[in-house]
N, C-alpha and C positions, 0 to 999 in steps of 0.2 A: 567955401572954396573947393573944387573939384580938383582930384587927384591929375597931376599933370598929366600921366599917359593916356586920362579920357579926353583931354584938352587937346592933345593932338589925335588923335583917332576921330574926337568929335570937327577938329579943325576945318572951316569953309574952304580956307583956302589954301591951305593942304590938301583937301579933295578936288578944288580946281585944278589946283598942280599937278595932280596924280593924273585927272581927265584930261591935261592937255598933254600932258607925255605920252599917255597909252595912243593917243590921238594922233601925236608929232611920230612916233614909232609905226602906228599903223598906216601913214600916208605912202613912207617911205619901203615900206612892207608891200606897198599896190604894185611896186613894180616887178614884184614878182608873177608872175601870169603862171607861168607852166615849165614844164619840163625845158633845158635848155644844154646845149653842149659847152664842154670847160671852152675859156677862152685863154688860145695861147700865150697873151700876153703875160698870165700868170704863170706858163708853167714851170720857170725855172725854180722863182718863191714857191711854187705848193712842192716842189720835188724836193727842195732843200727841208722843206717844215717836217715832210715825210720820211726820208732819212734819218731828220735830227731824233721825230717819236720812235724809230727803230732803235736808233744809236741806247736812248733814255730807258728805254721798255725791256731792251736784250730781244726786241722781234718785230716785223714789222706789224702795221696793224689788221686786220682783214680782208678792210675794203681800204681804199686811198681815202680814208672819208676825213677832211677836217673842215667843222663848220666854221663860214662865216661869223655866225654871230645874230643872219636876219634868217626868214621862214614866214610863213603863208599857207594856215592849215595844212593840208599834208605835204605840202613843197616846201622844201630846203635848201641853202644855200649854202655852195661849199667855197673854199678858198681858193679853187682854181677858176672859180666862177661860174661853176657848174649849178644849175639846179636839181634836183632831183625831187621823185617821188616819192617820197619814204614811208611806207607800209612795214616799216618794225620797228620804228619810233623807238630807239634806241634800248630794244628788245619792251617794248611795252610800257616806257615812263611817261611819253607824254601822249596822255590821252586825247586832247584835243589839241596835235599837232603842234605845230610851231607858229611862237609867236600871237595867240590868241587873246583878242584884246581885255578879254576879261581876268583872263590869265597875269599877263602882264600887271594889270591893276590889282591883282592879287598880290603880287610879289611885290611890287613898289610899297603895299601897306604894309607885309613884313618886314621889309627892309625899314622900315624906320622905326622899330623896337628898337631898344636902347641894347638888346643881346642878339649875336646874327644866329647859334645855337643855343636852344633850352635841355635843360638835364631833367634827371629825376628829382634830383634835389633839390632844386629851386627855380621850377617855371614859372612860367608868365600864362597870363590869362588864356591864351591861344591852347593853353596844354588843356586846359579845363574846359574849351568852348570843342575843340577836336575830338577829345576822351566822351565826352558828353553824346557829341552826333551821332560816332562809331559806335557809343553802347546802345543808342533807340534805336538805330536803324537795323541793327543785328536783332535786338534784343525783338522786334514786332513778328518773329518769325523762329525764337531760338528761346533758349532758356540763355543764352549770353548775355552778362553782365559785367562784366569790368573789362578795363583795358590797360595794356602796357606798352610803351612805344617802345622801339630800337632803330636805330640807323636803315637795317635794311631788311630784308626777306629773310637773310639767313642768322641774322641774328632772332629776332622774329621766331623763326622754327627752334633754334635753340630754347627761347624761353619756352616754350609748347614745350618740348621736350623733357623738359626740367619740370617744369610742374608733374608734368604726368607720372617722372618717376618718383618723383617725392610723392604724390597720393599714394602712388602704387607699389612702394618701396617694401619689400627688399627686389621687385621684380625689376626686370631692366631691358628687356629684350622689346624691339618693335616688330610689327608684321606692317611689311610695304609691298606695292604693286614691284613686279616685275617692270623693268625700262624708265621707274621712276627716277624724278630729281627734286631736290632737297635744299640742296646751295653748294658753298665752296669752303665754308670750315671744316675740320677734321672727321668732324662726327658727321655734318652733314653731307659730304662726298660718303661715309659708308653707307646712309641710307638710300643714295643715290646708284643708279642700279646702271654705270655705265664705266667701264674698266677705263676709257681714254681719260675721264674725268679725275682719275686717281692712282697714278701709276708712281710707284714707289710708296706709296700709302702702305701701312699696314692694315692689315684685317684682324675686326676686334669681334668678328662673329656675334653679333647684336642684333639682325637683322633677319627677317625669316620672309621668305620671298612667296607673294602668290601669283600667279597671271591676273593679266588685266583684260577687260572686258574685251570681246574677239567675234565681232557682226557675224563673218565666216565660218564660224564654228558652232556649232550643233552642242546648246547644251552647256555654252559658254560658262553663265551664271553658275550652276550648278557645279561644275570644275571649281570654281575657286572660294566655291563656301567651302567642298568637300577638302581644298586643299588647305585651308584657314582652318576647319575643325581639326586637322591632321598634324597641326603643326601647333595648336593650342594643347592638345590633349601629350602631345611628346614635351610640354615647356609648361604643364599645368602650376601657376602661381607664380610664372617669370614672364609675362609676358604685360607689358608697362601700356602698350597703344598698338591702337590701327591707323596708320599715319598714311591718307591717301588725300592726291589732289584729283579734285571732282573732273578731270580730266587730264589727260598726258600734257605736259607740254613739250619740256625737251626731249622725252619721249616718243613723240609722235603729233602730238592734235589727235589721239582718240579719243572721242566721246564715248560715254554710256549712257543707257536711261534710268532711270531711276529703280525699274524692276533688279536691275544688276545689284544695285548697291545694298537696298532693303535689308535682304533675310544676312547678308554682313554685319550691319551694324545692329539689328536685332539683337544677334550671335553675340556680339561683341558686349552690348547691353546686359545679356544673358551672363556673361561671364565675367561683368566687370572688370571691362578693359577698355581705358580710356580711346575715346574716335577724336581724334584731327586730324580736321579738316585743312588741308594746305591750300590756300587763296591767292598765293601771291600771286601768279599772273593770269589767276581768274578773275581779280575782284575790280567788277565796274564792265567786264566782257561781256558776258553770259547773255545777256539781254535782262538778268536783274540787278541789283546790283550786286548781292552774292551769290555765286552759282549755286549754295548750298538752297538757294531761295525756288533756283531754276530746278534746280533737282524734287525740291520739297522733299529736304532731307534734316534741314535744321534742327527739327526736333531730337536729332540725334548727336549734335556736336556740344561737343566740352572742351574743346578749343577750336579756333578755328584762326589764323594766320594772314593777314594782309600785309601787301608793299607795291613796290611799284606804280600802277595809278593814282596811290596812296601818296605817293612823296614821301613817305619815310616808311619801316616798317612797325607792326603791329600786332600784337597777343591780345584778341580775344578772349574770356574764360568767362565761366558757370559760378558759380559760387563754390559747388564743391573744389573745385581745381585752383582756388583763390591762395594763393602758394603763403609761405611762411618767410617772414621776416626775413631780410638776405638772401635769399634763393637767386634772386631777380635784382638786377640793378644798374649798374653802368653810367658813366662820364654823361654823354649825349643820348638825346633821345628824338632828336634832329631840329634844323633850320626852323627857325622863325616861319623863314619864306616857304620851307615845305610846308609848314603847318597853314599857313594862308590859300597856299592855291591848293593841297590838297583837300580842302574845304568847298572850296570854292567849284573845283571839279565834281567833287561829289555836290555838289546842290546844284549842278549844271542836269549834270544824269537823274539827278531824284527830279527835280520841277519841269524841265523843260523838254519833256515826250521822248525819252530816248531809251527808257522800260517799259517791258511789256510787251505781249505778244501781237500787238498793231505798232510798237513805239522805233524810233529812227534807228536803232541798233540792229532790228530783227530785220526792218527792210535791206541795209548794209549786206548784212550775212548772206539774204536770199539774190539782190543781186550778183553779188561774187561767185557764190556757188552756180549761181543760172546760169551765168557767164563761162564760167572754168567748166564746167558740163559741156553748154551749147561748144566748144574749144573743142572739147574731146570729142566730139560725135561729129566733127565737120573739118577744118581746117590746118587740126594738131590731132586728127583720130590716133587715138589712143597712146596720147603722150601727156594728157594731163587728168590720171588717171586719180578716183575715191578721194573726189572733194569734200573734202568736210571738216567738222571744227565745233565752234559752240559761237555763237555771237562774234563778236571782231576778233577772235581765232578762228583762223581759217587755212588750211593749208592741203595739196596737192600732192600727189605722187609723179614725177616725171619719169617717163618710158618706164623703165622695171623697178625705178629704183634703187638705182647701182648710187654710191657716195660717190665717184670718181668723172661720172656723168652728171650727175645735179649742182656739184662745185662749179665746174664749166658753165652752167645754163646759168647758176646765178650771178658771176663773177660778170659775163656776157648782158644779162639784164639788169646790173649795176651800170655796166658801159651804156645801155640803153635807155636810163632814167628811171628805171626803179630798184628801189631797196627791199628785198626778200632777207630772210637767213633759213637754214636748214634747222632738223628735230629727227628724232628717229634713227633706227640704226639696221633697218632691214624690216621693209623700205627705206630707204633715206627720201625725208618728204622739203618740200619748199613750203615754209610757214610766213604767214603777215600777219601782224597785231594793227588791224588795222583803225587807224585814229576817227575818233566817235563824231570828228569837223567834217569826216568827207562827204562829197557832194556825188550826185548819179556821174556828172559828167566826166566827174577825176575817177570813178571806179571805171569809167568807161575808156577813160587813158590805160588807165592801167592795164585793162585786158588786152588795148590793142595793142601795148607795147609787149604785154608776155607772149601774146602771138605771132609779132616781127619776132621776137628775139628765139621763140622754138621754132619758126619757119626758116630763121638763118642757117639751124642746124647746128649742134654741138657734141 
């Protein structure tokens, strides 16, 4: 007699069930086509629902955005009846937009675990089938070996953080990029290098700041080993990590190439100081699926941090950094259902051609940037200024750069059917994470809608 939970997993017609829902969901899903303006019949209900999330929250929300419920790869459906195009997928979580059939059949199979949250304590097979992927698929390019979930990115960086000082104990100090971010607990707003982020925060002086990689600048690299050696040699035996994400994100979207990073983590190697890698909202972008892969830098991480695409978050580690008893722990270690489709999405991106430097990802990137170029040198000259990004990060400079000017233009091409958010802070840049579903012709919405919306003028 087979254990009941394989009985239903193995179920026929449980998985009919499951096909004719994702099925019945996606009919009703076709009628979403495209971009489309709120319709007034809604708008007294969506003003009231929006007030009421001001009244609940103490503020209102950014954009008027409250979803329906339905979506159609990058188009969303909101409760005014509006659809939209959503290119930051609620800053980077859903990687294959809304609503994706195979998604959804993911989630239907989590949902009928008998638990809708697994812990550390007592998971379910999903915790071992997940832990298992995440450790081969790091581990063909890394000395990474075990895994730890947490709820999200910043708990995530927290456990990173902890190992590292526990190896490295009695040292405590981290070395971060300048404009970096981290998350929103205590500790990780201080390693996060942006004062709006943290204001009435105390400073615990933990962190030691170097510049981040700088196209413009003559010599770049070499600034910020010499400023890394200068701040190592004043902290000789306090200093616990070099904690950088393989690209800016709230930061900016600056990229670097992998010559930048090198003679860093060499250094870092050289003097026995733990390197993590921060992932969250690189990992599944890049065009591999860790950017530590795009960089061909892995050989040098001893932690390395996922979430986001992930559906829950994620501590990577080496064996050395395999932490002690209690260190590491916690209630939840997330959903059933995030364990399911975040699975699921990762074996969308590993099998089905969307890695690599020919695969569906690297195409995405070069359209948008060809597009946001061809923009700047014709129609919007020189108003959609040093495109660029890494894989489905991708983000623009508008006119100088001013924050007070780029709120306008995106707030304006929110009204016009697409969803941007801002990064950076001088430039203030317009960022899209955009979803791994779209098609030529929706990037080819998109550009013409950022062109109506900067030709209107703001």
């Amino acid at each position: 007699m087979s254990l009941v939970g394989h009985q239903i997993t193995e179920s026929e017609k449980i998985r009919q069930l499951v096909t004719q829902i994702v099925g019945d969901v996606g009919r009703l899903n076709e009628q979403i086509t495209g971009v489309r303006p709120a319709d007034p019949s809604f708008a007294d209900r969506n003003k009231k629902m929006l007030e009421q999330i001001a009244v609940l929250r103490g503020r209102p929300l950014h954009y008027p955005f409250i979803g329906s419920g339905a979506g159609r790869g990058p188009y969303v459906e909101l409760e005014d009846g509006s659809v939209k195009l959503d290119l930051i997928n609620g800053i980077g979580i859903h990687l294959f937009g809304h609503s994706h059939p195979r998604v959804i059949g993911a989630a239907l199979r989590g949902a009928l675990s008998d638990i809708i949250v697994q812990g550390n304590l007592e998971p379910n097979r999903e915790y071992i089938q997940f832990s298992e992927k995440l450790s081969k698929l790091a581990g063909r390019r890394s000395r990474l070996k075990h895994v730890w979930f947490a709820t999200c990115g910043t708990m995530a960086n927290e456990n990173a953080l902890k190992m590292a000082r526990q190896k490295h104990s009695p040292a405590r100090k981290i070395v971060a990029f300048k404009n970096a971010f981290a998350g929103r607990s205590t500790m990780m707003a201080e390693v996060t290098d942006n004062p709006a982020f943290k204001q009435g925060l105390p400073e615990y002086h933990e962190v030691l700041r170097i510049p981040f990689y700088d196209k413009k600048t003559p010599g770049s690299a070499e600034k910020t080993l010499a400023a890394f050696k200068e701040h190592v040699a004043g902290n000789e035996g306090d200093i616990a990590c070099l904690a950088f994400e393989p690209m800016l994100g709230e930061g900016g979207y600056n990229a670097a190439p992998r010559e930048f990073f090198v003679p860093m983590l060499e250094f870092a190697k050289e003097k026995k100081i733990a390197v993590w890698i921060d992932e969250v909202q690189t990992f599944c972008r890049t065009g591999e699926l860790f950017a530590f892969e795009t960089l061909d830098i892995g050989q040098y991480a001893d932690l390395v941090t996922i979430a986001k695409t992930a559906q829950l978050g994620a501590t990577l580690y080496t064996e050395e950094y395999n932490p002690k008893p209690g260190l590491i722990a916690g209630t939840f270690s997330g959903s059933t259902v995030s364990m399911t489709t975040g699975m699921e999405m990762i074996d969308m991106m590993v099998n089905d051609g969307y890695l690599g430097g020919e695969g569906r990802v690297a195409r995405i990137h070069k359209r948008f940037i060809d597009g946001f170029n061809r923009l700047n040198e014709t129609t919007c000259k020189g108003k959609v200024q040093d495109a660029g990004g890494m894989g489905l990060m991708i983000a623009f400079t508008p006119h100088d750069g001013a924050k007070e000017q780029a709120d306008v233009f995106m707030k304006k091409l929110y009204h016009n059917g697409v969803i941007a958010f801002g990064c950076g802070k001088g430039p203030f840049r317009v960022r899209f994470l955009i979803p791994a579903c779209i098609e030529d012709q929706d990037i080819d919405v998109a550009l013409s809608i950022i062109e109506k919306t900067i030709q209107e003028g703001y």
